[in-house]
C-alpha positions in Angstrom: -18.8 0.3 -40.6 -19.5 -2.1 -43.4 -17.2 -4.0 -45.3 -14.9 -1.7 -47.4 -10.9 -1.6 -46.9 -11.5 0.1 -42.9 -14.3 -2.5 -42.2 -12.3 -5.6 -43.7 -9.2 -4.5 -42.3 -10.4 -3.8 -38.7 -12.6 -7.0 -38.9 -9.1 -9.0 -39.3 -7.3 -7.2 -36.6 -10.3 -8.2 -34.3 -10.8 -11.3 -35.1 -7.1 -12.0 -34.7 -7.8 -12.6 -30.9 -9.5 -15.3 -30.6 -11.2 -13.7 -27.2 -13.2 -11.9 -29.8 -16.1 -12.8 -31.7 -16.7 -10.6 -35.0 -19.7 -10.1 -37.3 -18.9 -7.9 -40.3 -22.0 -6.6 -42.4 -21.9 -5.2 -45.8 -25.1 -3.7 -47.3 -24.0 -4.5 -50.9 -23.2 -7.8 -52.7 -20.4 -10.0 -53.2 -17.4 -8.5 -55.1 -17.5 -11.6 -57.1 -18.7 -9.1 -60.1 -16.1 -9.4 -63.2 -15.7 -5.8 -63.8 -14.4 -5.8 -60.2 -11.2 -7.3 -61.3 -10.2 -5.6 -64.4 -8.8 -1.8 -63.7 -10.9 -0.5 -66.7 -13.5 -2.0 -65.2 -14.4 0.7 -62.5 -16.2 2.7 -65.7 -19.0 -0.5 -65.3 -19.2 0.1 -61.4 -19.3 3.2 -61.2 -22.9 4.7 -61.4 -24.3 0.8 -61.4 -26.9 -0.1 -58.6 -25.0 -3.2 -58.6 -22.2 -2.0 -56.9 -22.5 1.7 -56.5 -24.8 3.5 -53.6 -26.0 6.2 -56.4 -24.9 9.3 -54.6 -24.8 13.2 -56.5 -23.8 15.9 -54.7 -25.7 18.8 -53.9 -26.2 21.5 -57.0 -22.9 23.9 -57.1 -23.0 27.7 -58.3 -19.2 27.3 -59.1 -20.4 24.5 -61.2 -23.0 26.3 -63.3 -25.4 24.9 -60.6 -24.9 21.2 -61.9 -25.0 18.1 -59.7 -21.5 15.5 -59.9 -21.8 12.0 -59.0 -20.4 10.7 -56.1 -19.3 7.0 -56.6 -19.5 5.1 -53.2 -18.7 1.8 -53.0 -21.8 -0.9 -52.6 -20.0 -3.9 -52.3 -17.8 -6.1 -50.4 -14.7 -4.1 -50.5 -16.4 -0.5 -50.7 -15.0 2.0 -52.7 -12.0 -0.1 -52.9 -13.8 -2.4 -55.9 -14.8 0.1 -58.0 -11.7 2.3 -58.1 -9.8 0.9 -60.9 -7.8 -1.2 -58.8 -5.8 1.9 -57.7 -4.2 2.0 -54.0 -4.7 6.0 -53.2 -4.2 8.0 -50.2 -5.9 11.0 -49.1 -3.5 14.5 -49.3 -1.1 15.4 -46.4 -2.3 18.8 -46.0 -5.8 17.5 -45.7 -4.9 15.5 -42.9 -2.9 18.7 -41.5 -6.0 20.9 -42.1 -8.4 18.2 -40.4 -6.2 18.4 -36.9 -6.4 22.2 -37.1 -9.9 22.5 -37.6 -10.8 20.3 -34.4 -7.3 20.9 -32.5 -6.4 17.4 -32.4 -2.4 16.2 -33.7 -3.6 13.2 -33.8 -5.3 13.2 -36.9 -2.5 15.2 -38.2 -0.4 13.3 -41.0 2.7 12.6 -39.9 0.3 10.7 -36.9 -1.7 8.6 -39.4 1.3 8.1 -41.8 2.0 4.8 -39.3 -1.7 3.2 -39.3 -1.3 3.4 -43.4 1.9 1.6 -43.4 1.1 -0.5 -40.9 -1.8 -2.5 -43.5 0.5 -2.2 -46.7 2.9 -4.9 -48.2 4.5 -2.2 -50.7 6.2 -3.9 -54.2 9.2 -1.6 -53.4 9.5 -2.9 -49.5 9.5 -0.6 -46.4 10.4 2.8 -46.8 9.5 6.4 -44.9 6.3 6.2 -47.4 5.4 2.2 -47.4 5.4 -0.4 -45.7 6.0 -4.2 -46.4 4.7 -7.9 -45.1 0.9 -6.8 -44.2 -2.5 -7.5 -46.0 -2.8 -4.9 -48.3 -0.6 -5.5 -51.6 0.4 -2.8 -53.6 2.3 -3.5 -56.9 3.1 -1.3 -59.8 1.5 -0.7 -62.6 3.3 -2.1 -65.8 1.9 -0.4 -68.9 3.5 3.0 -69.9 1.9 5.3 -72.1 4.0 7.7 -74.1 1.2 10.7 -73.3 1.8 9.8 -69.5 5.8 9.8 -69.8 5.8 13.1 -71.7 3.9 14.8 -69.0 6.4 13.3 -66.6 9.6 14.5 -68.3 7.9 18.0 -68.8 7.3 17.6 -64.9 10.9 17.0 -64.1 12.2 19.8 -66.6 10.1 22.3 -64.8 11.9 21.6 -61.4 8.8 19.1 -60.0 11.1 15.5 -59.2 9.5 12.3 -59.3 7.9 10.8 -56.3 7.1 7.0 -55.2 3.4 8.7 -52.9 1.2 10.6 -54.7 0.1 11.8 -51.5 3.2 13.4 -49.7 3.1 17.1 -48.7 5.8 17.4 -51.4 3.6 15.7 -54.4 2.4 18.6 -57.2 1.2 16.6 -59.8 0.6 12.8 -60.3 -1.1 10.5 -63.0 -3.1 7.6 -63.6 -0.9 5.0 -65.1 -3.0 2.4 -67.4 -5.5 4.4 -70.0 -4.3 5.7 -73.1 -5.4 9.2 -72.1 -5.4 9.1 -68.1 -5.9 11.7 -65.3 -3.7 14.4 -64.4 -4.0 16.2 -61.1 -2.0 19.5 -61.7 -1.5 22.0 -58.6 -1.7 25.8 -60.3 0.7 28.0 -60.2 -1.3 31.0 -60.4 -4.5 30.1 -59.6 -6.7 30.8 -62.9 -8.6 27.6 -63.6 -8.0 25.7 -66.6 -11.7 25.2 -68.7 -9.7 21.8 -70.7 -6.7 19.6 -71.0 -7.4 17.7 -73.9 -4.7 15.7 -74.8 -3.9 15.2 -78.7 -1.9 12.1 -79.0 -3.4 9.3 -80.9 -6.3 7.3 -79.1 -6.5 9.9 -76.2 -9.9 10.9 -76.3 -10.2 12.1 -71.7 -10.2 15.3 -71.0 -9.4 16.6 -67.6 -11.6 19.5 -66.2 -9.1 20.8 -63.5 -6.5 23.4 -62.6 -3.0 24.3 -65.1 -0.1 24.9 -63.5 1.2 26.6 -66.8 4.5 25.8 -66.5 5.2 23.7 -69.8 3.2 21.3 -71.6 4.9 18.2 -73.7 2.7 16.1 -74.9 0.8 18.0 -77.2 -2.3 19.2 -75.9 -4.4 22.1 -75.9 -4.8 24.4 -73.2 -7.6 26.3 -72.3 -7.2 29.1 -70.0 -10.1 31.8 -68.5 -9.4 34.8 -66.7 -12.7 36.0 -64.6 -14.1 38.3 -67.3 -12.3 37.4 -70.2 -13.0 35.1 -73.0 -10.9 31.6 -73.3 -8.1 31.7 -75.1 -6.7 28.6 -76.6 -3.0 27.6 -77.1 -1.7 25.1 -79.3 1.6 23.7 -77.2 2.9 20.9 -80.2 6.2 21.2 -79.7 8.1 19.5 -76.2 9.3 22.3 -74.2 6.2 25.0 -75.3 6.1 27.1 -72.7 2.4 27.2 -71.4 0.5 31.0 -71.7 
């Protein structure tokens, strides 16, 4: 299984009984690599030989038939050492949609919730969402960006409360905590794709190729919107509370 977070963390529960003898192997180096250990970091793994297997996807039509790069981790730790040192689950109704598809509850979420838990030692202690004691440590992040905290308090006036899982059945939108212009997931509301987020504040240069939920917009940012057969239009939101198009 190699040796990324599932292959490092089964390895230890094996290995725990000392009936067992274990042999983990890893294809990739040792994550001894600098960049490993400094969030920005990831931007130097990713897309490096060194620690990246080099993967693109296949050519997408809803893509203008271009190819995306799909980072896997080639290292000890996997895709765990080049992820920015972020702890990230995968969505509830993934799970939910998995367990459908091969009509099995067990790989529903609420039955996977526990094995997640089960590894974490969670800065905020056990809760429903975390758990606490275990090998994986998970602490929060202590930078605060005033783009990111704008987007939040436009989240929270538009009826979305804030959440401590960015992977609960309940969780709309979440961000990347640590770059002066970071990631946004945003659910949409309507479903009409968003061609740019480009946020405006100084020093944010990222821009965010996903979906608008057009609610409101806070942080000063321009918002592209495309309805199939119609030319973008562009609105200028500069003001907190502008209401989205």
């Amino acid at each position: 299984v190699g040796a990324g977070t599932a292959g490092c963390l089964l390895a230890n529960r094996l290995s725990a009984d000392p009936a067992c003898r274990v042999l983990l192997v890893e294809a990739g180096g040792r994550d001894d690599y600098h960049w490993i250990n400094i969030p920005v970091g990831y931007l130097y793994c990713i897309g490096n030989p060194r620690t990246d297997w080099m993967y693109f996807t296949e050519e997408d039509a809803g893509l203008n038939g271009r190819k995306l790069r799909y980072p896997r981790g080639r290292v000890l730790g996997g895709c765990s050492s080049i992820n920015g040192m972020i702890y990230m689950r995968g969505q509830a109704r993934d799970y939910d949609h998995w367990a459908a598809v091969v009509g099995d509850p067990v790989w529903r979420w609420d039955a996977c919730l526990p094995f997640f838990t089960r590894h974490e030692d969670h800065w905020r202690g056990a809760d429903a969402w975390h758990g606490a004691g275990a090998e994986w440590r998970v602490e929060r992040q202590r930078l605060s960006w005033e783009i990111l905290d704008a987007f939040a308090a436009a989240a929270r006036e538009s009826g979305i409360p804030p959440a401590t899982t960015s992977t609960a059945a309940t969780t709309k939108a979440w961000a990347f905590r640590g770059q002066p212009a970071a990631r946004r997931a945003l659910e949409c509301e309507q479903g009409l794709p968003a061609s740019g987020i480009r946020p405006r504040q100084p020093g944010g240069a990222h821009r965010h190729a996903g979906h608008a939920r057009a609610a409101r917009r806070r942080a000063g940012c321009r918002l592209a919107r495309r309805r199939a057969g119609a030319a973008p239009r562009r609105r200028r939101c500069s003001e907190a509370g502008a209401r989205g198009p």
